[in-house]
C-alpha positions, 0 to 999 in steps of 0.5 A: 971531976963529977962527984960520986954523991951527986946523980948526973944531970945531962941537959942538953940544949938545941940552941945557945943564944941564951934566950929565955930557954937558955937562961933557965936551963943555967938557973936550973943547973945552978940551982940543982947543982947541990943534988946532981951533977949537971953536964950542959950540952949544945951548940956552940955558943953564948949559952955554952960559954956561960956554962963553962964560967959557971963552973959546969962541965960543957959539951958543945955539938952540930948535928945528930951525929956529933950528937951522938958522939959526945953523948956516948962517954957519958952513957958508957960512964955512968950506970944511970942518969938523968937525961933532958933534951928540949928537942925530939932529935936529942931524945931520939939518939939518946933512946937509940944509943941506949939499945946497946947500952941499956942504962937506967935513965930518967928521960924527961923532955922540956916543952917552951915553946916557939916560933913553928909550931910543928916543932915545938909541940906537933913533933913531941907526940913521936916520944908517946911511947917510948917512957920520955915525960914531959914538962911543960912551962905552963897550963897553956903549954900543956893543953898545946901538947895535948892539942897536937896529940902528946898523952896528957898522963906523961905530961908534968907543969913546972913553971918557970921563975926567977933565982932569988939571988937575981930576983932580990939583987936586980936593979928596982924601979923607985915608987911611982911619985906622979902620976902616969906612964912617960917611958915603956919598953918592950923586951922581945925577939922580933918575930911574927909570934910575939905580935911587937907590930900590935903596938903599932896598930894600937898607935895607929889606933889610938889618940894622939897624945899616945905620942907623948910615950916614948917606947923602947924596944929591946930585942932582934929579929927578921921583923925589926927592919920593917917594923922599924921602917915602919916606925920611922914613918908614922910614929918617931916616939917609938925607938929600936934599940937592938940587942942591949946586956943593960936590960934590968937597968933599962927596967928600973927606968921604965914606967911600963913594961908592954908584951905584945904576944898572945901565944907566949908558953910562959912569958920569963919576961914578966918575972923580970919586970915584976922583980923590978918593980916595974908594973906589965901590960899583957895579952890576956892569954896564954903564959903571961896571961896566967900570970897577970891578975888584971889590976892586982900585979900588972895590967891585960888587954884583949890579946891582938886586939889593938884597939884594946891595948891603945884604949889601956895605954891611954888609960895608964898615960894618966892613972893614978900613982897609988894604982901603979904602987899597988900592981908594983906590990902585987908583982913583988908577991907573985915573983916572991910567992907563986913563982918562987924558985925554991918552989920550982926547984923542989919540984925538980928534984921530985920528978928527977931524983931517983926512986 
């Protein structure tokens, strides 16, 4: 039963593969939950059920209608709340059902991104005037807003971090004790925005002895039969593991984490990595752009420039073992410092609790 001391939190997912979207959406229910009362909702699915075993009360829909219809008790319930949706259509029932029941609510919309552009940015401008606010994941994701006409003034940037509980108790990489990277992965869905097919290029590209990498690619997508294929023929040191739950393992033993896509609104990935200890190699660009600083937490190329990135790969095939122990401690202070959760969670709490 909801607490009477706590504000309640409805966030409400449009889907639950616990993808990056997903997953911050738990770690900022959990770490909230001592100030709100955080009810999930979403399709049914993985995201839903890790809710239920967080403790967090879960309410599963398919459809606007359905929508509508488990939303309903809780707007009859409570006299005011917090509402935040990550898609227009949740906003959407939620203002018109609050015609009829007139409820003090602070609507705020969540922009990550995605694959269509259109629905991730194109369509939020349709809540300009309705007293929705946004919250964008990073600079870039604000200006992509604002490109697509969404009022600069309703948009707020929280970015998104770790829980330090799984920052601090992840599996680590030990230090570099030779030179040189042997090992690389990539952790990404397989689809046309996260460019993965530009490691091939740059594969294509590059010199030989790139050969020596073994590169390890972790995610699922409409792209992976292809890219595989492709990968089959040309370059066999390139393998794709599908879906695998031993990510963080998977990091410590890495020498290099490789992020292909150049429009990637936040890139939760690097924070991953860099809790890890395990140095990045990024687009120069859009989220992971932002977070990188070249040579001081993780190392950039030029974003789809294949060339630039095989030029970089060579490079670090052989760079010196006090070069990755530096970006490894760099990466440590951003996880640590720049993107700390009790940071981002305080902000929260400003933009959310009532005035």
């Amino acid at each position: 039963m909801p607490s009477q001391n706590r504000h309640p939190l409805l966030y409400i997912l449009h889907s639950s593969k616990l993808y990056g979207t997903e997953r911050v959406a738990l770690d900022t229910a959990q770490g909230l939950a001592a100030d709100f009362e955080p009810i999930l909702f979403g399709p049914p699915g993985p995201a839903m059920d890790e809710a239920e075993r967080l403790g967090f009360e879960a309410r599963r829909f398919r459809g606007a209608k359905q929508f509508a219809k488990t939303l309903r008790p809780c707007l009859a319930r409570y006299p005011s709340l917090i509402f935040v949706a990550t898609g227009v259509m949740h906003s959407a029932v939620c203002l018109m059902l609050n015609i009829l029941y007139r409820r003090r609510i602070k609507h705020f919309h969540i922009v990550h991104g995605g694959s269509n552009d259109m629905d991730s940015y194109g369509r939020k401008k349709w809540l300009n005037h309705t007293g929705v606010r946004f919250i964008a994941v990073s600079e870039w994701t604000k200006q992509k807003l604002i490109s697509y006409g969404t009022r600069a003034d309703l948009i707020d940037v929280v970015p998104n971090s770790l829980p330090d509980a799984r920052a601090n108790n992840c599996p680590r990489r030990g230090p570099f004790d030779r030179p040189g990277i042997r090992r690389a992965i990539i952790v990404s869905r397989l689809d046309p925005m996260k460019r993965v097919g530009t490691l091939l290029d740059a594969l294509d590209k590059g010199p030989r002895q790139l050969a020596e990498i073994s590169f390890t690619i972790f995610g699922l997508g409409p792209e992976m039969d292809p890219l595989r294929e492709r990968a089959a023929k040309t370059h066999p040191n390139v393998h794709f593991a599908g879906f695998s739950g031993d990510v963080p393992n998977q990091m410590a033993a890495a020498d290099l984490l490789v992020h292909t896509s150049p429009e990637e609104p936040f890139g939760l990935v690097v924070l991953e990595a860099m809790a890890a200890n395990l140095p990045v190699l990024v687009p120069d660009a859009a989220g992971p752009g932002a977070i990188v600083e070249d040579g001081v937490n993780g190392f950039k190329f030029r974003p789809e420039d294949s060339a630039h990135l095989a030029e970089r790969l060579t490079e670090l095939q052989n760079a010196p073992v006090e070069r990755f122990n530096a970006v490894i401690a760099g990466g440590r202070r951003t996880v640590e410092d720049t993107y700390s959760s009790r940071k981002m969670m305080q902000r929260y709490r400003e933009l959310f609790l009532p005035r």
